[in-house]
C-alpha positions, 0 to 999 in steps of 0.5 A: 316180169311173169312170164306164162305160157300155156297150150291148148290141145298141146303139150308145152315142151321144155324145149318149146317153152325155152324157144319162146323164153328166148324170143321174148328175151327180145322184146325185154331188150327194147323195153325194160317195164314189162309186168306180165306176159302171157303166151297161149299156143293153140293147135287148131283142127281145121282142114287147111293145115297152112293156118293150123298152128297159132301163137297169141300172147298179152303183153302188160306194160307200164302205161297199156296192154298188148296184144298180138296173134300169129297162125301159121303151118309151123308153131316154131314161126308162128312164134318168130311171127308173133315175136316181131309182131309185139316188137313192132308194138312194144318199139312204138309205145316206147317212142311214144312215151320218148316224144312226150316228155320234152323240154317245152321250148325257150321264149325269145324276149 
């Protein structure tokens, strides 16, 4: 898996790269054919400091890409956001690929 975090208009921290590492160690528990994650962590000047705070990132896994973005006043739990946000995606296109590889049905003669 490559894993790429960035900022803009911010300086990624260990502390903060290791945060989000963790996270997605998550997302790498449900679904072992992820090929690259980016993560981009964006500090917005805006007057309302409630949506100040966005985490967005692109998954790349075998069959699709996703995405999901996040904003919220701390960037800690516009990751956590974000996090549950690509589970969700990434539990759905796992089932979809389980539901569409089954036995076809036995004929009664």
């Amino acid at each position: 898996m490559n894993l790429t975090i960035s900022g803009h208009h911010l300086e990624v921290t260990p502390a903060l790269r290791s945060y989000v590492t963790t996270k997605l160690d998550r997302i790498m528990r449900h679904f072992d054919k992820v090929v690259d994650v980016k993560v981009l962590l964006t500090i917005e000047n805006q007057k309302e400091k409630e949506r100040r705070q966005r985490a967005e990132c692109n998954i790349r896994v075998k069959g699709s890409d996703m995405f999901a973005q996040s904003a919220h006043a701390d960037l800690y739990a516009a990751v956590d956001e974000l996090v549950d946000k690509l589970d969700r995606q990434v539990v759905r296109h796992k089932g979809r690929l389980q539901n569409h590889h089954h036995e076809a049905p036995k004929r009664l003669m």
